[in-house]
C-alpha positions in Angstrom: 6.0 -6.9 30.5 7.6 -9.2 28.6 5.7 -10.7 25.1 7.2 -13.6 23.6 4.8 -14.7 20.0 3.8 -18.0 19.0 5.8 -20.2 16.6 2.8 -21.1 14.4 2.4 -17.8 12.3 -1.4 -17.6 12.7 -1.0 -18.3 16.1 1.2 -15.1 16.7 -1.0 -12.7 14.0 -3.6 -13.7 16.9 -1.4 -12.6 20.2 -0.4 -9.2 18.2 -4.3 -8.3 17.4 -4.8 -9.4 21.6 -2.4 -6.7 22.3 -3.7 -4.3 20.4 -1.5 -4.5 17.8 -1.8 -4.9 14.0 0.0 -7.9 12.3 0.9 -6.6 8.9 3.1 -8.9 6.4 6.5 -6.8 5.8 8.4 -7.0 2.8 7.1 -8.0 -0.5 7.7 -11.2 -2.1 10.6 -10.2 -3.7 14.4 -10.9 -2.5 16.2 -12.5 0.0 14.2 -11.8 2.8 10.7 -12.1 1.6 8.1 -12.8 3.3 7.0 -16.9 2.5 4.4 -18.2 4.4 1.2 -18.2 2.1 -0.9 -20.9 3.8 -4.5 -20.7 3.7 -4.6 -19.9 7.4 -2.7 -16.7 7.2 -5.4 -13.5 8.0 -3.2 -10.8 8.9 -4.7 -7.1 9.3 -2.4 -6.0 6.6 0.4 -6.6 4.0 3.9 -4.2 2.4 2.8 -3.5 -1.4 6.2 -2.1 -2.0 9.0 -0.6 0.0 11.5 1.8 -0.9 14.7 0.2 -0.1 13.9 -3.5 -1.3 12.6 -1.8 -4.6 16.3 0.1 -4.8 17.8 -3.0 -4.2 15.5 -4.7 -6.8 16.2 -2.1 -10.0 19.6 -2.9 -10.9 23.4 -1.3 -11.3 22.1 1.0 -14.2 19.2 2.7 -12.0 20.7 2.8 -8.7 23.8 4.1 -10.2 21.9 6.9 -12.0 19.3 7.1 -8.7 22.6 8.0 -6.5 24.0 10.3 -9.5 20.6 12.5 -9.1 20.3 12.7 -5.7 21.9 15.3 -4.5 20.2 17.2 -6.9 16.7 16.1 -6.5 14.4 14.3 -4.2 13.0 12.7 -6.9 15.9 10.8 -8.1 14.5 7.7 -6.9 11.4 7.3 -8.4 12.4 5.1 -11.5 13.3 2.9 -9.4 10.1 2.1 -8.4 7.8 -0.4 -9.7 4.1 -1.4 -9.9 4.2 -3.9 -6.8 2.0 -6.8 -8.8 3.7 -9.7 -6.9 3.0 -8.3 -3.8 -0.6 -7.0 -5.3 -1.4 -10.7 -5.9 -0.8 -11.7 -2.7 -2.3 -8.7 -1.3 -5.7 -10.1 -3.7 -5.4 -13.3 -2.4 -5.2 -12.3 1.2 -8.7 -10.1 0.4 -10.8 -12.9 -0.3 -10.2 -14.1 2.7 -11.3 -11.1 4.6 -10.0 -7.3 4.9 -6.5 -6.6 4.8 -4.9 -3.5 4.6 -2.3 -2.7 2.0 0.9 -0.4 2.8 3.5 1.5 0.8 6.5 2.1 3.1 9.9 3.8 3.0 12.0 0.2 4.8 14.7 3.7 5.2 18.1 2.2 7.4 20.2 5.9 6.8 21.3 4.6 3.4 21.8 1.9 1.3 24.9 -0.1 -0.6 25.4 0.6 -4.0 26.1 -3.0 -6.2 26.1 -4.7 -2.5 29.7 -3.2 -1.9 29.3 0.8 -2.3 27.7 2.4 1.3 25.8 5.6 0.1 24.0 7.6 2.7 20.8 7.9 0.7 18.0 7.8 1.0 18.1 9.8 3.8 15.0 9.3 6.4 13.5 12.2 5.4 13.7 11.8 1.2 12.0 8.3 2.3 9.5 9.5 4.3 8.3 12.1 1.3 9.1 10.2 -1.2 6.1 7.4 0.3 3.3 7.5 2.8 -0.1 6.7 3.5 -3.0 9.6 3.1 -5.5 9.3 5.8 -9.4 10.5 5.7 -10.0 13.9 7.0 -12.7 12.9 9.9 -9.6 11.4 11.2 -7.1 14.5 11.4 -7.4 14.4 15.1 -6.1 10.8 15.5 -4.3 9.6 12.3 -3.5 6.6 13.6 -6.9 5.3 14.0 -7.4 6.0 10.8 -4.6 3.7 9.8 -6.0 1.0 12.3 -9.5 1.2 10.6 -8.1 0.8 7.3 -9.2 4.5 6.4 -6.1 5.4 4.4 -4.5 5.3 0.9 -1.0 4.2 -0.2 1.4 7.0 -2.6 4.2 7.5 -4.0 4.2 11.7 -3.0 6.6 12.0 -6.1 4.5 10.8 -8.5 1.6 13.3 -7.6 -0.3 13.8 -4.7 -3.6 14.2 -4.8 -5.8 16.9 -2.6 -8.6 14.5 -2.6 -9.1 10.8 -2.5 -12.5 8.7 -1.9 -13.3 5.2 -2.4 -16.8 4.3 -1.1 -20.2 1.6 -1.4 -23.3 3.1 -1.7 -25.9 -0.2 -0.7 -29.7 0.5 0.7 -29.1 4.1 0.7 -26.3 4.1 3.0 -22.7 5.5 2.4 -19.8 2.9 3.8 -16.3 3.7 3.7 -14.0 1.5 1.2 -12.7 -0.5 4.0 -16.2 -2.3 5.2 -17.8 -5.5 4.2 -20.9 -4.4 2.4 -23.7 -6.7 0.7 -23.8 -6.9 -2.8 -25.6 -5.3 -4.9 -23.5 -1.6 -3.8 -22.9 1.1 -6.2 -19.2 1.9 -6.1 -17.4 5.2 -6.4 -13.8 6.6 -6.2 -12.9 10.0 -6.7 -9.4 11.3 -7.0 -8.9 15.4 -7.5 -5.7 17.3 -8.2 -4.1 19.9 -9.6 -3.1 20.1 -13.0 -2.5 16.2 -13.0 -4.3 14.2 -15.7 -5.6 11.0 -13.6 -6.1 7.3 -14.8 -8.3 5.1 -12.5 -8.6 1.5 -12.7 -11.1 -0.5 -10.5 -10.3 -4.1 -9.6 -12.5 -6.8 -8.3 -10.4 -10.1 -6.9 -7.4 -8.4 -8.9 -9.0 -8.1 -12.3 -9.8 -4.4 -13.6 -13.6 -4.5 -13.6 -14.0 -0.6 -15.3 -11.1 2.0 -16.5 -11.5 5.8 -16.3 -9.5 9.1 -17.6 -10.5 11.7 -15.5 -10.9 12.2 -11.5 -14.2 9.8 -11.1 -14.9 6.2 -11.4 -18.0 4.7 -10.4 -19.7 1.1 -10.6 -23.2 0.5 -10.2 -24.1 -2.9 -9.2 -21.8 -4.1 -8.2 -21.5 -7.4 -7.1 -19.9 -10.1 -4.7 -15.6 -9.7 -4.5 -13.1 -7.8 -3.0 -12.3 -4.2 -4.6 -9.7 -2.0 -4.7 -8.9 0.9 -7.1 -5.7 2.2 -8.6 
């Protein structure tokens, strides 16, 4: 079967969801081949916060020359050159007020990279990507975790920054739990709960991008809340 999409770029986020698909926007807006089509008619089911090859690419000489120094050593080395994505979190709030979107971390991993556009250096490998970044899915959906992903049920990490043994982000509204990834009438009591191990834990809750409530410690709760689009970091 042969699938060719439309030229309008709503047109072919349609055809991919009416194959089953899930139309996310890849790359963040950052580089030569960001993404640049913004219009108010763009709904995709999801968006790339950050990726770890464009963010290599991104850091400059002085990190990726000390990144590919490290390496070899530790699968780790690549984590300062990493960034808060808050371009591509922007966009990713802007995309939310017009309905649910999903947002992704992603490893972007090719077998290596170029150093200073000229130096080919076979890191990061496929597999320091793929622990280095990834996407945490809710238990109930162990047996199928890419429904989970489909559903929205997941969270975006970086795994060398700390992983977490527990994540939750739900609305409590008329005395019914809904998962994070739900349109729920306002007023909803909020609540995200992040557990680890010997990991002190910062958590901010946004509403349309703005933090809305800051918390030290593995809880954060709103009650109350009111009409937007949330997210917690």
């Amino acid at each position: 079967v042969e699938f060719r999409l439309e030229k309008e770029i709503q047109e072919a986020v349609d055809d991919t969801r009416s194959w089953g698909g899930r139309a996310v926007v890849a790359y963040p807006p950052s580089g030569p081949q960001r993404w640049r089509y913004w219009e108010g008619d763009l709904r995709p089911d999801g968006i790339e916060l950050l990726n770890l090859v464009s963010e290599f690419k991104d850091a400059g000489f002085r990190k990726q020359a000390a990144a590919a120094l490290f390496y070899p050593f530790t699968e780790y080395a690549l984590l300062p050159t990493l960034s808060a994505p808050r371009a591509a979190g922007g966009r990713w709030d802007e995309l939310l007020r017009r309905g649910l979107v999903a947002g992704y971390y992603a490893a972007n991993a090719h077998g290596g990279i170029r150093l200073a556009r000229r130096l080919p250096l076979p890191c990061p490998s496929y597999e320091a990507a793929f622990q280095l970044v990834g996407l945490g899915v809710d238990r109930s959906f162990a047996a199928d975790p890419l429904e989970a992903v489909r559903e929205g049920r997941f969270f975006s990490i970086v795994r060398g920054a700390g992983e977490p043994q527990e994540f939750s982000f739900t609305a409590d509204h008329d005395g019914t739990r809904h998962p994070a990834a739900a349109a729920v009438s306002a007023p909803a009591r909020l609540e995200a709960v992040v557990r680890t191990r010997g990991l002190r834990t910062r958590l901010v809750l946004l509403r349309d991008g703005r933090p809305v409530r800051e918390s030290v410690g593995p809880k954060i709760s709103l009650p109350g809340a009111g009409p937007g689009a949330y997210r917690v970091e």
